[in-house]
C-alpha positions, 0 to 999 in steps of 0.5 A: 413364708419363707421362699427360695430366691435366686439371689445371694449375698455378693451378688451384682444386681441392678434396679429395674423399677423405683426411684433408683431405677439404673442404679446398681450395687452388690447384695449386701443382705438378704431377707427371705421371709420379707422376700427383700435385699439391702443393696450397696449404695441403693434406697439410702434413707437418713435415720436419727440415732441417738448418742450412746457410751460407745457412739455419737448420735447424729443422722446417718445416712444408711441402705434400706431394704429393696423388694426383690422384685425390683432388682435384676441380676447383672449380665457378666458379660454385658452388665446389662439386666438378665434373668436367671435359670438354673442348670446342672453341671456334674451333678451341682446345681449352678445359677446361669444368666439367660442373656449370654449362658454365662453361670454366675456362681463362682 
């Protein structure tokens, strides 16, 4: 069941619970029907490949999915952790961080 989330690729978040709690990064992917994002730099995980014509095998070190309920959007402002709503400006729908009123879509 796909469910309509309110971040987006390129977007600035930051973990609010687990173990990389503090960290933050850019959403690299998002994954609606598993309702998770792949976060630049957060939850790496070593994953064994094996070698093929194109590439060496070896471990490598790669970003696994996080639970959207785990990441928060960073203020653009302060870079702190804020909620988002939505509001409409001119008939477009625009994402805003409830913390300063800033809106985070370019």
């Amino acid at each position: 069941m796909a469910v309509k989330l309110k971040v987006r690729k390129d977007d600035e978040v930051v973990v609010i619970t687990g173990r990389d709690k503090g960290k933050s990064g850019k959403i690299i992917r998002v994954i609606p029907d598993e309702m998770r994002v792949v976060v630049q730099g957060v939850n790496m995980v070593k994953r064994h490949t094996r070698p093929t014509q194109g590439k060496a095998g070896g471990i490598v070190e790669k970003e696994a999915p996080i639970h959207v309920s785990n990441v928060a959007h960073m203020d653009p402002k302060d870079r702190k952790p804020t909620k988002v709503g939505y509001k409409t400006v001119d008939g477009a729908k625009l994402r805003f961080a409830r913390k300063s009123g800033e809106t985070i879509d370019r």
